[in-house]
Backbone as numpy.savetxt, mean C-alpha at the origin, in Angstrom:
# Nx Ny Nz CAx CAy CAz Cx Cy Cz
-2.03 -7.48 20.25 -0.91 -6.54 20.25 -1.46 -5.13 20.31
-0.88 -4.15 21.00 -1.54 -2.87 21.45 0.10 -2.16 21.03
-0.42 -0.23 20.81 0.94 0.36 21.10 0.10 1.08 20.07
-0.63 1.28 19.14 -0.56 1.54 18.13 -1.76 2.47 18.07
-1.52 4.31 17.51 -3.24 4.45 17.44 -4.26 3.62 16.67
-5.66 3.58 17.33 -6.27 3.22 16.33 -7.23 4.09 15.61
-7.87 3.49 14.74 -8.90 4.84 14.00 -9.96 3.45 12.94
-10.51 4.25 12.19 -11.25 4.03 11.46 -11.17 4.32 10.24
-11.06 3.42 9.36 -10.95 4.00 7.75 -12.32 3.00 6.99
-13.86 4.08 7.04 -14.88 3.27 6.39 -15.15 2.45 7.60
-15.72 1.04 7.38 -16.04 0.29 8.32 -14.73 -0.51 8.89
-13.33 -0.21 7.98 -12.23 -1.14 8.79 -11.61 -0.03 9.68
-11.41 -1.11 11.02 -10.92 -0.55 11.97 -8.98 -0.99 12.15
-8.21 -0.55 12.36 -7.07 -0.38 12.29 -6.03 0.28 13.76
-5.17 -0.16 13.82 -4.49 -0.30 15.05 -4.94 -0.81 16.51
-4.15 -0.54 17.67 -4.62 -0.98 18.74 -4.54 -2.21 18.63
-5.37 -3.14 19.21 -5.12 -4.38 19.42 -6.33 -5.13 17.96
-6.87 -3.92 17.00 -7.57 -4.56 16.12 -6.48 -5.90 15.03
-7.42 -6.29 14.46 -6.43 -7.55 13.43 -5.88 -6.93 12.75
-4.54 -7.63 11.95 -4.28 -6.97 10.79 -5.37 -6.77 9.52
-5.08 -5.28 9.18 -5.66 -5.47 7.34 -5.34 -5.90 6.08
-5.59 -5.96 5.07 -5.12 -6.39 3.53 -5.45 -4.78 3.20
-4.11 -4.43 2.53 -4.39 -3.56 1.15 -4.26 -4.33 -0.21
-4.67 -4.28 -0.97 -4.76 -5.37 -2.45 -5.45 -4.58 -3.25
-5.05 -5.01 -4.87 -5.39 -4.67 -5.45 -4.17 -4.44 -6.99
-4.77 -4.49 -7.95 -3.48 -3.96 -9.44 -2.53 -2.94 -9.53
-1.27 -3.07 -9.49 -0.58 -1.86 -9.29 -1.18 -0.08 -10.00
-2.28 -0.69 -11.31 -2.25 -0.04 -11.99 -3.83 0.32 -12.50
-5.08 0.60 -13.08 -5.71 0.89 -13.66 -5.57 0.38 -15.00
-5.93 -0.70 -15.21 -5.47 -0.86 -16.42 -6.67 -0.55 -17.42
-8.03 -1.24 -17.00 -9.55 -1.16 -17.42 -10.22 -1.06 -16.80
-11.31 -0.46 -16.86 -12.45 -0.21 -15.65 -13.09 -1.66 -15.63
-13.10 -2.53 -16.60 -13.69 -4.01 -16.08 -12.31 -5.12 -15.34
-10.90 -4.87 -15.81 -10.06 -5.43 -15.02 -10.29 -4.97 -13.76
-10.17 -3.67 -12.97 -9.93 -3.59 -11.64 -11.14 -4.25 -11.03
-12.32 -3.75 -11.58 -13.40 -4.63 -10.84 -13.30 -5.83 -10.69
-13.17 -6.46 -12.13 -12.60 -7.91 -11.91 -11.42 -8.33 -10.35
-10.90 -7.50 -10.47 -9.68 -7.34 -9.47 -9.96 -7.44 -7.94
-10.81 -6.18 -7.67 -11.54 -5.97 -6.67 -12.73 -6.86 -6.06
-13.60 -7.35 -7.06 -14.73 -8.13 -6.80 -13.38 -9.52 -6.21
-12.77 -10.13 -6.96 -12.13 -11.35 -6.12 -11.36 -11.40 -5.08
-10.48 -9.93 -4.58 -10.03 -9.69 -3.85 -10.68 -9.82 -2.43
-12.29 -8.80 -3.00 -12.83 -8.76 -1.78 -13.59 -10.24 -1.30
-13.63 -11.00 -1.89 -14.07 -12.51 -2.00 -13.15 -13.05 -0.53
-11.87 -13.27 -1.50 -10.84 -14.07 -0.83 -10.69 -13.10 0.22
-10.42 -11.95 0.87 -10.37 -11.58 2.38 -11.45 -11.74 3.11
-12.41 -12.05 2.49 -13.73 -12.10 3.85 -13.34 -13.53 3.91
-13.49 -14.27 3.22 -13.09 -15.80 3.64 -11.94 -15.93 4.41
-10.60 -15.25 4.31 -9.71 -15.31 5.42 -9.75 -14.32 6.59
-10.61 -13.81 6.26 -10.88 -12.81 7.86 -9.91 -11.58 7.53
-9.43 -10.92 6.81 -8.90 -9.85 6.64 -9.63 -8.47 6.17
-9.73 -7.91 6.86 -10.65 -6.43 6.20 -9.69 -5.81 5.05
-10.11 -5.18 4.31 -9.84 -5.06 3.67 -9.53 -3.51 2.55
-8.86 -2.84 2.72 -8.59 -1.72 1.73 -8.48 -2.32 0.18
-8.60 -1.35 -0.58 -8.74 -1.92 -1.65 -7.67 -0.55 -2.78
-6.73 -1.07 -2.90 -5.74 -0.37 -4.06 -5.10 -0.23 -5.43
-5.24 1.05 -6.06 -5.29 1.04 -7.29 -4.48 2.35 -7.69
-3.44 2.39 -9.01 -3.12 3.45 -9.18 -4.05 4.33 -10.21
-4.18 5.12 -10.38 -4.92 6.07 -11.70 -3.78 6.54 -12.38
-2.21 6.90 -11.54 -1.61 7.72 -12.44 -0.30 7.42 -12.08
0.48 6.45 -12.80 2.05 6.11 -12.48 2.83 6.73 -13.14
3.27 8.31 -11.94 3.96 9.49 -12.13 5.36 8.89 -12.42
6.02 7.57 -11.82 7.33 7.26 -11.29 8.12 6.41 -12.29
7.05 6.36 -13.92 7.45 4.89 -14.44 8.77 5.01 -14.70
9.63 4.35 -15.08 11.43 4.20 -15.30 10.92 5.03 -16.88
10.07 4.73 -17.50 10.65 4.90 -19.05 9.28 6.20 -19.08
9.54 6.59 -19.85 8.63 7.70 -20.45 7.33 6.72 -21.34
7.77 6.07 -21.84 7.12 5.06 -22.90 6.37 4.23 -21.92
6.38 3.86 -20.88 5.47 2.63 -20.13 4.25 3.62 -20.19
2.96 2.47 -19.49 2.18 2.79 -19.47 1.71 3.53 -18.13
1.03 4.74 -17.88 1.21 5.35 -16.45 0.04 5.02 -15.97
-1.23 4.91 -16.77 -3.05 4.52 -15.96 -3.71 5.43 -16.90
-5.15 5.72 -16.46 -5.97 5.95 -17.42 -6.19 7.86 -16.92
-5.26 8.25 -16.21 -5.40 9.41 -15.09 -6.18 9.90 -14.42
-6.59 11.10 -13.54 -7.14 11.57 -12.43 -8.57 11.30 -13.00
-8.93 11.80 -13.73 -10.52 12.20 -14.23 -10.85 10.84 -14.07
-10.32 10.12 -15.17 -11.03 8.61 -15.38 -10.56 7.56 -14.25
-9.97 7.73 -13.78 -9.22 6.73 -12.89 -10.12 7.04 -11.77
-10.23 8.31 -10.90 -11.23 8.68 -9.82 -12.78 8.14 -10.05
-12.98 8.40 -11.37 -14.49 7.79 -11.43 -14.65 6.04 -11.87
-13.42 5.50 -11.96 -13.71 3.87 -12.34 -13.41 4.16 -10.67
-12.22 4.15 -10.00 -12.38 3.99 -8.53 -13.86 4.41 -7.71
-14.37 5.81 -8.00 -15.63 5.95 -7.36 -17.16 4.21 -7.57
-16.40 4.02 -8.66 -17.62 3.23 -8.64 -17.31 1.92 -8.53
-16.16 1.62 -8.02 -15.82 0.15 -7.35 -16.13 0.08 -5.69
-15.85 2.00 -5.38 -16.50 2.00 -4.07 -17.60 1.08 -3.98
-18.05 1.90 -4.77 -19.75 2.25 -4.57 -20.49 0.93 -4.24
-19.74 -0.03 -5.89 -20.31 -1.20 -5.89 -19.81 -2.52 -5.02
-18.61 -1.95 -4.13 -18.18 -3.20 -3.52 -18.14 -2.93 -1.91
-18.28 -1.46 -1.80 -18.71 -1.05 -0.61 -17.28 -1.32 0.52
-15.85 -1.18 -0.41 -14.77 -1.32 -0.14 -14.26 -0.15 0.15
-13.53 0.23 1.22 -12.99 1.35 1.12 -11.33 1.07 -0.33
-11.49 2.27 -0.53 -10.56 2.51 -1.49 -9.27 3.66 -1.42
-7.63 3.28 -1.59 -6.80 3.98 -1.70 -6.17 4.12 -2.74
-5.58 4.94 -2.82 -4.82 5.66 -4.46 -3.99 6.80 -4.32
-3.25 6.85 -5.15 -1.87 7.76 -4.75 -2.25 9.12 -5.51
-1.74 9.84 -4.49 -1.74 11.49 -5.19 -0.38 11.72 -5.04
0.45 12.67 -6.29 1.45 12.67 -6.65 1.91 14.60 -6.65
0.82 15.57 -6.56 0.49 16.85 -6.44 -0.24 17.37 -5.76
-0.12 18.48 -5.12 -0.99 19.17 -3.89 -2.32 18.96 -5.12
-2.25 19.63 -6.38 -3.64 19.84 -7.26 -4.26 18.55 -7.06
-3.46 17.44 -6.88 -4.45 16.14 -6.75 -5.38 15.96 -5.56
-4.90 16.53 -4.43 -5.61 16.10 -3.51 -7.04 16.31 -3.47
-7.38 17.08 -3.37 -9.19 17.47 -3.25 -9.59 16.36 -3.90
-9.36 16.20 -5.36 -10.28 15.48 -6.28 -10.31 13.93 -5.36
-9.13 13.60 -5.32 -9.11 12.41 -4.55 -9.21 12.23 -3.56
-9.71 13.23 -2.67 -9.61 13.21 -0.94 -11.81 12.93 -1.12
-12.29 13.38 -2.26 -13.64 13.43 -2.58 -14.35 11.83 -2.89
-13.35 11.41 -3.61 -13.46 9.63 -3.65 -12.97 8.56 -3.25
-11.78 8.83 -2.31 -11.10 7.96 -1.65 -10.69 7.70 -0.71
-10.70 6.89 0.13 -10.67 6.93 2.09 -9.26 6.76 2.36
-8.26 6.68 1.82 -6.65 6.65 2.24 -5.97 7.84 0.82
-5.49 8.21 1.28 -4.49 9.05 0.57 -2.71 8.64 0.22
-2.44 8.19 -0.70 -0.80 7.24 -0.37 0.29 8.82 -0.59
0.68 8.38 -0.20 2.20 9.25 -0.41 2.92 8.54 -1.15
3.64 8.61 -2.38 4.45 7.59 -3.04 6.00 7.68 -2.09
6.83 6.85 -2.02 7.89 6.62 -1.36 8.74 7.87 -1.78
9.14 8.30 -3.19 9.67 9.01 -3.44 9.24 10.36 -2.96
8.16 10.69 -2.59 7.48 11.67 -2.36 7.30 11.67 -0.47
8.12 10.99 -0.45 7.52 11.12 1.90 8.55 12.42 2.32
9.28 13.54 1.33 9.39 14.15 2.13 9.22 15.51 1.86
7.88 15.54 0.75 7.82 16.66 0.07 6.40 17.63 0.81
6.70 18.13 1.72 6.02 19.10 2.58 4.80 19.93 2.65
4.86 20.17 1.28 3.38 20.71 0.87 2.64 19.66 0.36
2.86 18.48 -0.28 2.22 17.42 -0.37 1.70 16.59 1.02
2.61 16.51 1.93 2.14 15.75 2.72 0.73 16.56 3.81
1.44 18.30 3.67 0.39 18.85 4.73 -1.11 18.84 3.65
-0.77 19.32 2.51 -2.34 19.01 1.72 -2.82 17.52 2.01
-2.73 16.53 2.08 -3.31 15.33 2.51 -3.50 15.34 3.87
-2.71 15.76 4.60 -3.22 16.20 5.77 -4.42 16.61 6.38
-4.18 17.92 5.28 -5.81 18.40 5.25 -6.89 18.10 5.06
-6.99 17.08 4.04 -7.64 16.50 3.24 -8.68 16.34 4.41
-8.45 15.30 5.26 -9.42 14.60 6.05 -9.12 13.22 6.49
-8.81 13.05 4.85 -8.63 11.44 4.33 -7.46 10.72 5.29
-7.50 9.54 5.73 -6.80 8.91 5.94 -5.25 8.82 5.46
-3.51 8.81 6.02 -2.78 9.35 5.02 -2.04 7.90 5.19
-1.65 7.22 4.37 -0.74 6.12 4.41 0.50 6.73 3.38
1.76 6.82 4.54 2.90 7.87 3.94 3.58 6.67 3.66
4.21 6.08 2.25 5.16 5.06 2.56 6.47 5.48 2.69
7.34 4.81 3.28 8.95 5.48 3.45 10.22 5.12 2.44
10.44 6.65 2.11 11.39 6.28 1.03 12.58 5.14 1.36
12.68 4.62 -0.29 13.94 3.72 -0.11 15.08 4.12 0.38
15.29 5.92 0.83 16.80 6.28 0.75 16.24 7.11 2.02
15.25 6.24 3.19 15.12 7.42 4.61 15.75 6.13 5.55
16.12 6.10 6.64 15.85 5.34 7.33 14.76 5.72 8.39
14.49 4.46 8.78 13.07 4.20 9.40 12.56 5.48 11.02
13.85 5.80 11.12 13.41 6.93 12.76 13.37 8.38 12.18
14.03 8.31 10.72 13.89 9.80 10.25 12.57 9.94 9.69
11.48 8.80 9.63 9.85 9.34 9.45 9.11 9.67 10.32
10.00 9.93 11.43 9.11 11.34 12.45 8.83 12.10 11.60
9.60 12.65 11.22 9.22 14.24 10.32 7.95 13.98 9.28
8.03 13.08 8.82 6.94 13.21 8.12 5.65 13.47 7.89
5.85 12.16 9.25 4.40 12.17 10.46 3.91 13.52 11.16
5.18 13.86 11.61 5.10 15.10 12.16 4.02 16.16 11.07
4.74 16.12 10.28 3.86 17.38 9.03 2.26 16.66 8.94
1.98 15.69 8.47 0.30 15.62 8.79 0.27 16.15 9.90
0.64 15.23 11.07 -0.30 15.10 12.23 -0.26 16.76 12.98
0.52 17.57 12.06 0.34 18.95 12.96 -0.90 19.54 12.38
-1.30 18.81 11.38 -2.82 19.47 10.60 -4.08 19.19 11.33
-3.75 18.47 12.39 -4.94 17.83 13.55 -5.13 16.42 12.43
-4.73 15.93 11.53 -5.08 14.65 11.49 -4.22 13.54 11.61
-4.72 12.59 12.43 -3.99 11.58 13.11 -4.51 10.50 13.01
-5.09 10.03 11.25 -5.60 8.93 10.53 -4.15 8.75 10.05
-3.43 8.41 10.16 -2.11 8.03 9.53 -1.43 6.48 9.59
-0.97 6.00 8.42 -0.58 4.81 8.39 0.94 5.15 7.74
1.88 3.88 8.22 3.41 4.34 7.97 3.79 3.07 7.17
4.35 3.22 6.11 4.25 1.97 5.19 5.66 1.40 5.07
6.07 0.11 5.19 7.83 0.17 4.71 7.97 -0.92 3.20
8.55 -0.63 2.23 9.09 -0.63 1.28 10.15 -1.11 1.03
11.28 -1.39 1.99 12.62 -1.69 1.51 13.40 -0.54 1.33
14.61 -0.33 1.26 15.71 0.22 1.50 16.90 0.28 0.40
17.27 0.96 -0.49 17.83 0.72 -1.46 19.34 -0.10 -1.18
19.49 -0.89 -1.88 21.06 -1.89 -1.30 21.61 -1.89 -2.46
22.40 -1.11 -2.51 23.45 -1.04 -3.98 22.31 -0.79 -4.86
23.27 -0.50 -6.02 21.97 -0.50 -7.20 20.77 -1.47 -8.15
19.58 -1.20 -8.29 18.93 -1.92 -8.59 18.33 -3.34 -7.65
18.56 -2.92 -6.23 18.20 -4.07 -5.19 17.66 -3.30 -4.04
17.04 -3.70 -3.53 15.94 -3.43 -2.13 16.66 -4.47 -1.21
16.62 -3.87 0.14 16.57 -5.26 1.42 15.44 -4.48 2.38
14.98 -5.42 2.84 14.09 -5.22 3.73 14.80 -5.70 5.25
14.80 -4.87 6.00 15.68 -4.30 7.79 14.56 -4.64 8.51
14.02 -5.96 8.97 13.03 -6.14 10.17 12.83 -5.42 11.09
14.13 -4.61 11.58 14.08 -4.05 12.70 13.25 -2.75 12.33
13.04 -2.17 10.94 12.31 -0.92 10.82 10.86 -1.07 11.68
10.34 -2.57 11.74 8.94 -2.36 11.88 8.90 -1.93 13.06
9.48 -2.42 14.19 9.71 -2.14 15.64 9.56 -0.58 15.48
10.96 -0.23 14.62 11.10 1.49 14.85 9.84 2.59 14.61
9.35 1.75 13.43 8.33 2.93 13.07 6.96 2.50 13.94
6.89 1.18 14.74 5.91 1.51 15.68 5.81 1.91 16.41
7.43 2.89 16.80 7.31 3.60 17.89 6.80 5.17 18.27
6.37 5.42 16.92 5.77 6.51 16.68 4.20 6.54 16.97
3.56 5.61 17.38 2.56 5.31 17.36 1.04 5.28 16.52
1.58 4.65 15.44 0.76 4.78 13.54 0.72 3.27 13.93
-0.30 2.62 13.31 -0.17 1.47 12.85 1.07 1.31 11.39
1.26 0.20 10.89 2.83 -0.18 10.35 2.06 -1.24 9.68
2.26 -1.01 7.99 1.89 -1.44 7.03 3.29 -1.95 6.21
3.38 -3.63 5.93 4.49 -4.13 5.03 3.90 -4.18 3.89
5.01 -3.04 2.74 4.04 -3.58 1.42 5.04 -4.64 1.10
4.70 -5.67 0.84 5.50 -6.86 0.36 6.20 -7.06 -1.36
4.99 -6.66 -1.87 5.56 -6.69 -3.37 6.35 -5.48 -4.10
6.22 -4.39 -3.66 7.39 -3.39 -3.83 8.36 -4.14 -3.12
8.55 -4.50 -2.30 9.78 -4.74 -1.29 10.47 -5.86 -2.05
9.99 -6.18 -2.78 11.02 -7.60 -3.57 11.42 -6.81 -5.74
10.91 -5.91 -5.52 11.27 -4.80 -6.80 12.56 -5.08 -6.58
12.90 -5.11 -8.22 14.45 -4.65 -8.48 14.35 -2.91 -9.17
14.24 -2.12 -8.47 13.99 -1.27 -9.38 14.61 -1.06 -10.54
14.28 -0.50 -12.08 15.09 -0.06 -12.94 16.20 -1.57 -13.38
16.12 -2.17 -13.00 16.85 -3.87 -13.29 16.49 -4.11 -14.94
15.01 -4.09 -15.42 14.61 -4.10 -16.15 15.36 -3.03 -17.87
15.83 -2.39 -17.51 16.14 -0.93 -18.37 15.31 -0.01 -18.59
14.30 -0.60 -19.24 13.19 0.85 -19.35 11.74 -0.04 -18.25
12.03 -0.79 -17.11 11.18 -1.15 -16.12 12.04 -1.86 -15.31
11.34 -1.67 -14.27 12.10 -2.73 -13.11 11.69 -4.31 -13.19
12.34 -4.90 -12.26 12.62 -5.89 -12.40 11.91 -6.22 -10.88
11.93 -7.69 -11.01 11.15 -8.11 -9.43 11.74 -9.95 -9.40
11.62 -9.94 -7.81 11.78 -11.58 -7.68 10.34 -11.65 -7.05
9.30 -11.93 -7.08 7.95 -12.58 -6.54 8.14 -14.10 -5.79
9.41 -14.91 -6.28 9.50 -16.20 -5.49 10.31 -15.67 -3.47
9.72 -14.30 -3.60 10.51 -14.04 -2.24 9.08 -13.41 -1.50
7.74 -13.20 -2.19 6.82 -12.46 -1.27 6.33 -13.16 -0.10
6.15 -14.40 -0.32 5.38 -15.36 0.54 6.64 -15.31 2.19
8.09 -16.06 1.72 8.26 -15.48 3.13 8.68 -14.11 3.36
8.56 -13.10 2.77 8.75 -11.88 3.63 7.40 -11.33 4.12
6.66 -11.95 3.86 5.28 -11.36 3.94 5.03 -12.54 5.33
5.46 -13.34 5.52 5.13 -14.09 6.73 6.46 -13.67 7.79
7.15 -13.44 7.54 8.30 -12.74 8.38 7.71 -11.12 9.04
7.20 -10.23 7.98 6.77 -8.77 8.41 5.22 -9.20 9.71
4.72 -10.28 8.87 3.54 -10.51 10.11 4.20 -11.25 11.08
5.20 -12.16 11.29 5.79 -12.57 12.70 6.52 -10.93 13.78
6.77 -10.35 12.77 7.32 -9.37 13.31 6.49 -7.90 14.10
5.34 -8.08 13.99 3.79 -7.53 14.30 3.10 -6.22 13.21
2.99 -6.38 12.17 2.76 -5.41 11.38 1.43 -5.62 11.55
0.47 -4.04 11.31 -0.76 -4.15 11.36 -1.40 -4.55 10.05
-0.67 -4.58 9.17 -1.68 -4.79 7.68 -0.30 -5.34 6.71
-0.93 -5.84 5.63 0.07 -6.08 4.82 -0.27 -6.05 3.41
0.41 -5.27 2.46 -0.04 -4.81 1.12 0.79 -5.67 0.14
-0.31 -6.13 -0.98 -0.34 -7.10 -1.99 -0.79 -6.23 -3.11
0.34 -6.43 -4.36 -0.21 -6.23 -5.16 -0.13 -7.74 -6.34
-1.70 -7.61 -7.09 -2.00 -8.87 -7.63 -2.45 -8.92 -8.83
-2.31 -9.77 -9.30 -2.55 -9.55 -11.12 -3.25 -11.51 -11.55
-3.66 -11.63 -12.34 -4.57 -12.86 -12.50 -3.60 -13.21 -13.17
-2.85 -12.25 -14.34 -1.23 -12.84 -15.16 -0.58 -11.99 -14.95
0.53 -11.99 -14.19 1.57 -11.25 -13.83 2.58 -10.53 -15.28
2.63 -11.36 -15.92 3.27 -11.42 -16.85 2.43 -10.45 -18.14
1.12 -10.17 -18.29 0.91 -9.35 -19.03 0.21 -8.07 -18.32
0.99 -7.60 -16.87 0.31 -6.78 -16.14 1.33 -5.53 -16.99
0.29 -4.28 -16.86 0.92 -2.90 -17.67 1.95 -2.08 -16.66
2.20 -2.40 -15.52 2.85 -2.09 -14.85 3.22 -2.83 -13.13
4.35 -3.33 -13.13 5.27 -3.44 -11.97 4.34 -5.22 -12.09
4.43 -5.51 -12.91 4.30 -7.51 -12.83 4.88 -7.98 -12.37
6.28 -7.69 -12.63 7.71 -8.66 -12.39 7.49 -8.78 -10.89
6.56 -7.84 -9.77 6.67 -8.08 -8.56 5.76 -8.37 -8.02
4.60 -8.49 -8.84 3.11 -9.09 -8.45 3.12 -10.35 -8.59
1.90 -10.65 -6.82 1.54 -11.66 -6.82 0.64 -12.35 -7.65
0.60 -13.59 -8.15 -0.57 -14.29 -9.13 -1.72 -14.20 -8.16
-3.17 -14.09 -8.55 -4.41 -13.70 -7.43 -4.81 -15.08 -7.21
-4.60 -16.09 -7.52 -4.47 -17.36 -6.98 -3.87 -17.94 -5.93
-2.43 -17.05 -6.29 -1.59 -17.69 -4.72 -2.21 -16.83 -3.50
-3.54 -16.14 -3.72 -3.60 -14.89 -2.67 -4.57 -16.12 -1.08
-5.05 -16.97 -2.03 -6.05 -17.65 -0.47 -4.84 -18.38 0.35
-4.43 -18.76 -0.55 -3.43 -19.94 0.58 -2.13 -19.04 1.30
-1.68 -17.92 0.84 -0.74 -17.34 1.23 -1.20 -16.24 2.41
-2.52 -15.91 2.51 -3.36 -15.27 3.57 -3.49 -16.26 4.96
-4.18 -17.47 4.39 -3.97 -18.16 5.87 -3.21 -18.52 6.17
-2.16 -18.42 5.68 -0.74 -18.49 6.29 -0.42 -17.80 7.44
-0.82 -16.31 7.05 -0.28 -15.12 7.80 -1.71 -15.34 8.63
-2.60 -15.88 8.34 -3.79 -15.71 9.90 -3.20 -16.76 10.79
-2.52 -17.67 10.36 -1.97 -18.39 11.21 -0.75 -17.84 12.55
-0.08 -17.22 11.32 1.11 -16.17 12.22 0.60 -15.33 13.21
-0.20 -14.53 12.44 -0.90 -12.82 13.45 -1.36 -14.27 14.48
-1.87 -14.76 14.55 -2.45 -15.38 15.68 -1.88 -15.52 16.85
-0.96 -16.51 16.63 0.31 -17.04 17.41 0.98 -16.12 17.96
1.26 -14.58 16.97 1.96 -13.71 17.46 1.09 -12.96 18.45
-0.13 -12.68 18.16 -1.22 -11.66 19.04 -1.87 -12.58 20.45
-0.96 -13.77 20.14 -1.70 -14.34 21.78 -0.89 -14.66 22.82
């Protein structure tokens, strides 16, 4: 499948007629020996299914529903447990900046730059990542539709950088529910970004929870084989070994067990679809 720029993030190559990627990884920072833990098996299980691989982690969950959840270990400590999962797994690594002040620090240790959804249309954020250098994976808010992230794109790519990835998320449907619109992926590949499904946000109930959201996870497997029938270049997992005692956004994480068999699934799909 072609249409799509391509580029380079680290040694994975992305768009054009390259394979899809995996982004993976804990929604959250929880310990500097969990994420490794995290990361070291992650990167296991994608070389065995042929998926390159980004590797994702938050340091600082600006967005939690409650004041009281847990947000990560923040910029300082979170950048340097991430610097050294680089280092040691030789993974490229992404992580969300939430403030223009964030960028540098994190444009210094990390090869993708996220835009949080809530944040794709905040202007001086997006042109500072822009700048950065770094690679920008903008995801699209629940409340844009999918042709109004020209603009977004637009604001990096007028910074001369045109490492950009366009992420979809779901769509807010009444309150406390997401649907995911197949037809977005088409739309936003017409901008010419490669098109990233994050799957496990996309099955969030947001705020369902009261002071956290809520999630159905018995829905990732087929939407995540539906977004790859539909030609997405990569597809983002987030994974937890126990979902259930993860410090943030469990209810929508995958168990890291179901991650081998639910990958060759989708190598099965991209296949069929890319030939």
């Amino acid at each position: 499948m072609t249409g799509t720029r391509e580029f380079s993030i680290g040694p994975v190559r992305i768009g054009g007629s390259q394979p899809p990627i995996l982004i993976c990884g804990p929604c959250v920072i929880e310990r500097e020996e969990h994420a490794t833990m995290i990361a070291r098996r992650v990167k296991e299980v994608a070389a065995a299914e042929g998926f390159p691989l980004l590797f994702k982690a938050s340091y600082d969950k600006a967005n939690r529903s409650s004041s009281s959840s847990y947000r990560g270990p923040g910029p300082a400590e979170g950048l340097r447990i991430l610097r050294e999962i680089r280092d040691s797994t030789g993974v490229p690594v992404l992580t969300d900046v939430h403030e223009v002040a964030q960028v540098a620090a994190a444009a210094e240790v990390c090869d993708v730059l996220q835009i949080p959804a809530f944040l794709c249309r905040q202007t001086d954020l997006l042109v500072a990542a822009g700048r950065s250098g770094r690679a920008v994976n903008i995801k699209k808010g629940q409340f844009v539709a999918p042709w109004d992230m020209g603009n977004a794109i637009d604001k990096i790519a007028a910074t001369g950088n045109h490492s950009i990835l366009i992420t979809e998320r779901g769509a807010s449907f009444g309150y406390n529910n997401l649907v995911v619109d197949m037809r977005s992926f088409s739309v936003l590949r017409r901008f010419g970004y490669p098109v990233i499904f994050d799957v496990t946000h996309s099955v969030q109930l947001p705020g369902a929870a009261g002071k956290a959201s809520g999630g159905q996870p018995e829905f990732i497997a087929p939407l995540a084989r539906a977004g790859m029938a539909a030609g997405v270049e990569g597809i983002f997992l987030e994974v937890h070994e126990d979902p259930s005692r993860a410090l943030s956004d469990g209810a929508n994480a995958l168990p890291i067990e179901q991650l081998p068999g639910l990958l060759r699934q989708l190598q099965k799909i991209s296949a069929a679809v890319r030939s």
